[in-house]
PyMOL CGO cylinders between C-alpha atoms (Angstrom):
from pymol import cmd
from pymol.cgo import CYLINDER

trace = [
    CYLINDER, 8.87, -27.83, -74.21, 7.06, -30.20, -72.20, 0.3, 1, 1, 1, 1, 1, 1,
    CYLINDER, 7.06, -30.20, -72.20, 9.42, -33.41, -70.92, 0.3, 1, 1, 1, 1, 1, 1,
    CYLINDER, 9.42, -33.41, -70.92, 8.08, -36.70, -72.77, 0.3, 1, 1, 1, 1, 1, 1,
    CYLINDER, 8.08, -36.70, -72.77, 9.23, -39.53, -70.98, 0.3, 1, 1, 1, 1, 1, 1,
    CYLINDER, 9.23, -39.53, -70.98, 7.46, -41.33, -68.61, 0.3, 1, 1, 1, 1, 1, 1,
    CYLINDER, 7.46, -41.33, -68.61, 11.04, -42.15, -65.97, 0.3, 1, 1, 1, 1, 1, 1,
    CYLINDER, 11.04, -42.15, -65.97, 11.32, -38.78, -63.81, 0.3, 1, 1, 1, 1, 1, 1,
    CYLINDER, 11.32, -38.78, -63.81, 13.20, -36.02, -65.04, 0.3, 1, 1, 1, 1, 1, 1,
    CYLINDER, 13.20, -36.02, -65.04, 16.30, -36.69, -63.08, 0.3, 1, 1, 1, 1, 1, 1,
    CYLINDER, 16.30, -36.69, -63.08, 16.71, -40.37, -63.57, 0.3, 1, 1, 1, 1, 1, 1,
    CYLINDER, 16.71, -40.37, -63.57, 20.60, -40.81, -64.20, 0.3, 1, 1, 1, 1, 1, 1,
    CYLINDER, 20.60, -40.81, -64.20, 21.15, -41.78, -67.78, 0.3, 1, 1, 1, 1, 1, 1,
    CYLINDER, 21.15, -41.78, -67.78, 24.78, -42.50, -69.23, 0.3, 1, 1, 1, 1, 1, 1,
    CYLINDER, 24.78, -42.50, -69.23, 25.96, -39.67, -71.86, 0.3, 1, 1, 1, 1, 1, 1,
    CYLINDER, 25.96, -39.67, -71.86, 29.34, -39.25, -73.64, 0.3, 1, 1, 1, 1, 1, 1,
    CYLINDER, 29.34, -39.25, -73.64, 31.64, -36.52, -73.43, 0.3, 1, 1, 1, 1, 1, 1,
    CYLINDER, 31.64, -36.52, -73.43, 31.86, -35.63, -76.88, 0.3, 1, 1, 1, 1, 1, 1,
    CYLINDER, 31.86, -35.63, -76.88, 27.83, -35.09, -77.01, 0.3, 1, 1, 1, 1, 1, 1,
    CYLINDER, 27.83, -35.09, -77.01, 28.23, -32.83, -73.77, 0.3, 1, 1, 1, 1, 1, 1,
    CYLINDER, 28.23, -32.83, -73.77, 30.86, -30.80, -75.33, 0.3, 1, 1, 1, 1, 1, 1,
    CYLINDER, 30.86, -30.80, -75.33, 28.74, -30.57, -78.48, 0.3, 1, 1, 1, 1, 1, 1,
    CYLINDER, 28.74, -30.57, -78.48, 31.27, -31.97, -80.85, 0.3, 1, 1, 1, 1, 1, 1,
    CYLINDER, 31.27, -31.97, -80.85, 29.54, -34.85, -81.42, 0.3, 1, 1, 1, 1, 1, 1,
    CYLINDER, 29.54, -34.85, -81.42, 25.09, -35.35, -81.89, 0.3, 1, 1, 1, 1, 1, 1,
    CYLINDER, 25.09, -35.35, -81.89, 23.48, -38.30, -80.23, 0.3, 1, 1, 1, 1, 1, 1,
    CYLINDER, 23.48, -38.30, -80.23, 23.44, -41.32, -82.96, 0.3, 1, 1, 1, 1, 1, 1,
    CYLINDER, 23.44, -41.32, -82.96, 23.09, -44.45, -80.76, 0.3, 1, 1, 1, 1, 1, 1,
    CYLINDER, 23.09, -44.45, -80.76, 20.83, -44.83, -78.03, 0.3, 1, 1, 1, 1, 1, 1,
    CYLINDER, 20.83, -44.83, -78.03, 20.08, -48.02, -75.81, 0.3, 1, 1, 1, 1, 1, 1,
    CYLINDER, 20.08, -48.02, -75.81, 17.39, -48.81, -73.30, 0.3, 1, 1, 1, 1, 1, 1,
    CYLINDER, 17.39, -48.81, -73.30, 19.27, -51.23, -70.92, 0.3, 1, 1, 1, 1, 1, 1,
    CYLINDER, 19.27, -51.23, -70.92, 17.30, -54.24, -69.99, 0.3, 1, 1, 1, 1, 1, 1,
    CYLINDER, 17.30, -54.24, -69.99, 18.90, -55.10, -66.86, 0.3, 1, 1, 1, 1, 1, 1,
    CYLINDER, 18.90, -55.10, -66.86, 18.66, -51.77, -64.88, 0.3, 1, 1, 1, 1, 1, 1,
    CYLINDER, 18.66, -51.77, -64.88, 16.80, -49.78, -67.03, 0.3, 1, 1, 1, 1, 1, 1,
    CYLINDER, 16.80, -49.78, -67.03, 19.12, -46.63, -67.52, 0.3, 1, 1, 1, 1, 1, 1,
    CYLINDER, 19.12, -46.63, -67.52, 19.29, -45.15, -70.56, 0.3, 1, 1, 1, 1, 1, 1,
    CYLINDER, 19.29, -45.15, -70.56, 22.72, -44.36, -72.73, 0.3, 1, 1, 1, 1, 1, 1,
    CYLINDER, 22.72, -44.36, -72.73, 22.82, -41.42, -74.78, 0.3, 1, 1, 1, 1, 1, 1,
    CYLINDER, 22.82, -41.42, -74.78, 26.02, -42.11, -77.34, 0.3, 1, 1, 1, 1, 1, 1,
    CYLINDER, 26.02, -42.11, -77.34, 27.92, -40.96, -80.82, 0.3, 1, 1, 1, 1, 1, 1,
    CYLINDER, 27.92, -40.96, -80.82, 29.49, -43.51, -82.93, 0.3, 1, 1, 1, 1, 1, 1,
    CYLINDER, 29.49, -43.51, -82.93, 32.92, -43.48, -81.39, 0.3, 1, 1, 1, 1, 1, 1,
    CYLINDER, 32.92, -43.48, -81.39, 34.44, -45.55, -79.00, 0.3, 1, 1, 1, 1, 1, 1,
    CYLINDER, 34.44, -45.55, -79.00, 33.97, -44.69, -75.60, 0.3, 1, 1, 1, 1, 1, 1,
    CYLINDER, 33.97, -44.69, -75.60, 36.05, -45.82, -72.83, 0.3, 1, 1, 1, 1, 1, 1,
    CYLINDER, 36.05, -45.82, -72.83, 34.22, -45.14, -69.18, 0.3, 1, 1, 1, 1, 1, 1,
    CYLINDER, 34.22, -45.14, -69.18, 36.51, -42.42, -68.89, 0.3, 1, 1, 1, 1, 1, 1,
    CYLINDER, 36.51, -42.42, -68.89, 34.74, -40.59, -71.51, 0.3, 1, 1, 1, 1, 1, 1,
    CYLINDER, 34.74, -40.59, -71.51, 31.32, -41.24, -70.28, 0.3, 1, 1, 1, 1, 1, 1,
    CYLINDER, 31.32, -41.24, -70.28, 29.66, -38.94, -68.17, 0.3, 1, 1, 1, 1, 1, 1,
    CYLINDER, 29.66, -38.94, -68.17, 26.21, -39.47, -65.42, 0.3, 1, 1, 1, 1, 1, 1,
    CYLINDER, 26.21, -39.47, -65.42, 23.69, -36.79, -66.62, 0.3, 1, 1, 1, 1, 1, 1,
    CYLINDER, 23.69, -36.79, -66.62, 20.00, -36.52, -66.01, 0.3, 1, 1, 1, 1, 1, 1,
    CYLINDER, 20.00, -36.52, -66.01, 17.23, -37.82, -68.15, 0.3, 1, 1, 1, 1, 1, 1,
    CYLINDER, 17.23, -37.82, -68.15, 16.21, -34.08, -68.83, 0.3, 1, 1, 1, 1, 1, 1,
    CYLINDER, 16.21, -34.08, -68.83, 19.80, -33.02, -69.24, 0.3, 1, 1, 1, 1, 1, 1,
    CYLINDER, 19.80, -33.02, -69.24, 20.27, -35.14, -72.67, 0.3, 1, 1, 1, 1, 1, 1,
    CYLINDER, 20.27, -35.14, -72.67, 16.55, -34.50, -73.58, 0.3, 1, 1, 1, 1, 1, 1,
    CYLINDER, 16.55, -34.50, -73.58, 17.32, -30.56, -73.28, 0.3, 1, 1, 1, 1, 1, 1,
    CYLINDER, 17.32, -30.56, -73.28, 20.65, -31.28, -75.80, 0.3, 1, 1, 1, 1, 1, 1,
    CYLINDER, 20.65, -31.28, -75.80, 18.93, -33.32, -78.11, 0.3, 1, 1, 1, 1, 1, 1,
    CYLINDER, 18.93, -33.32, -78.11, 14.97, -32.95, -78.32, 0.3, 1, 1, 1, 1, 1, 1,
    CYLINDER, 14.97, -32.95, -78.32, 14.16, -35.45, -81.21, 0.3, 1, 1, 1, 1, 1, 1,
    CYLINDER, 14.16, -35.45, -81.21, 15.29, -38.11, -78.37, 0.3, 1, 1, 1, 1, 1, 1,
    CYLINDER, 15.29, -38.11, -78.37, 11.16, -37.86, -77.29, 0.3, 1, 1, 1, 1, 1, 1,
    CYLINDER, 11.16, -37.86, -77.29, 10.63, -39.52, -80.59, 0.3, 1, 1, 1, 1, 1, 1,
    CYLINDER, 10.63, -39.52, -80.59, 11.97, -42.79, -78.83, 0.3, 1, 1, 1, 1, 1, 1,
    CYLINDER, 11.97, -42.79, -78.83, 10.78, -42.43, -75.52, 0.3, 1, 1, 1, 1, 1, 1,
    CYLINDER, 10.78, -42.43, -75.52, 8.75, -45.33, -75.63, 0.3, 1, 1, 1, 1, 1, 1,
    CYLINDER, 8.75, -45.33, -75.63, 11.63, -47.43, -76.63, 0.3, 1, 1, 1, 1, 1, 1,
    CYLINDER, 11.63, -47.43, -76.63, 11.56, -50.94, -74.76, 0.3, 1, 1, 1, 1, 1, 1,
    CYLINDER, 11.56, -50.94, -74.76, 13.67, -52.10, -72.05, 0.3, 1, 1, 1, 1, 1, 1,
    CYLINDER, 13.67, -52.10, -72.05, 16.54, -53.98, -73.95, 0.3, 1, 1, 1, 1, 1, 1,
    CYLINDER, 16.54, -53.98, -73.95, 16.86, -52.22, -77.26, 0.3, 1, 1, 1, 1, 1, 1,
    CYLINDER, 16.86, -52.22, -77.26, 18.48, -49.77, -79.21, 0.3, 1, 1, 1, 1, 1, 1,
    CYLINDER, 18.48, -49.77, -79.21, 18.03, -46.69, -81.42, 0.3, 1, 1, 1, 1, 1, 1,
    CYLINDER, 18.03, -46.69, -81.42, 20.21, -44.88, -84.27, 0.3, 1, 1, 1, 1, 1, 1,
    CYLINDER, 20.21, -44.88, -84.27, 20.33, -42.86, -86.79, 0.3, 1, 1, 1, 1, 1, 1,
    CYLINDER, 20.33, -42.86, -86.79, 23.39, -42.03, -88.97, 0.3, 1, 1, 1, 1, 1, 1,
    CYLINDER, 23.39, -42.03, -88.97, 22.99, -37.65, -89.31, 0.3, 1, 1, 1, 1, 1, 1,
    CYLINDER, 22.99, -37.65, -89.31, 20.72, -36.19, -86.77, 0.3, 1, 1, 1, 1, 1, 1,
    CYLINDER, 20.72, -36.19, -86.77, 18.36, -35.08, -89.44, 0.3, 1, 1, 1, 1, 1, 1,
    CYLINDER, 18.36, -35.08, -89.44, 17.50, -38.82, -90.77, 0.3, 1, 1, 1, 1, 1, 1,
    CYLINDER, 17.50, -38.82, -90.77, 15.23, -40.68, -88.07, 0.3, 1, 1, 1, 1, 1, 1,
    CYLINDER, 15.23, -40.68, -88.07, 15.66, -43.12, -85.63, 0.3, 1, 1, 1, 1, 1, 1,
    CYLINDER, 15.66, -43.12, -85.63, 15.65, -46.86, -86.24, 0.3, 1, 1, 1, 1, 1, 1,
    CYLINDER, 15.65, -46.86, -86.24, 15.10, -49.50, -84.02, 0.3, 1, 1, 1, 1, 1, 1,
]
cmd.load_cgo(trace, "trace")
């Protein structure tokens, strides 16, 4: 599987717990405008406690239909409500 995006493979990106733990898919994800990381979320609440510093290539390897948005601009958002239905912007 050949990594999509064009950031490097071990840019930090923001992911929550419940997605590393596997309890939970990715359903929201944001392209921050101001510094450019990306956040990898569910569709709970998250505190910063529950939010974790993974790389770019770590949430790509959970969740592969993430290279669908990999072009997503700096400042917007993504979701989905199953992780079968696709992404919205």
């Amino acid at each position: 599987m050949s990594f999509p995006f064009r950031e490097d493979p071990n840019t930090a990106t923001i992911l929550c717990k419940h997605i590393a733990r596997g309890e939970q898919p990715i359903l929201y994800v944001s392209h921050d405008e101001d510094d450019g990381m990306w956040q990898f979320l569910c569709n709970e609440e998250h505190t910063i406690e529950g939010l974790m510093l993974v790389t770019l290539k770590q949430a790509y390897e959970l969740d592969a239909s993430i290279g669908e948005i990999k072009d997503l601009p700096l400042g917007k958002e993504a979701w989905r409500e199953h992780p079968q239905m696709p992404w919205r912007t």
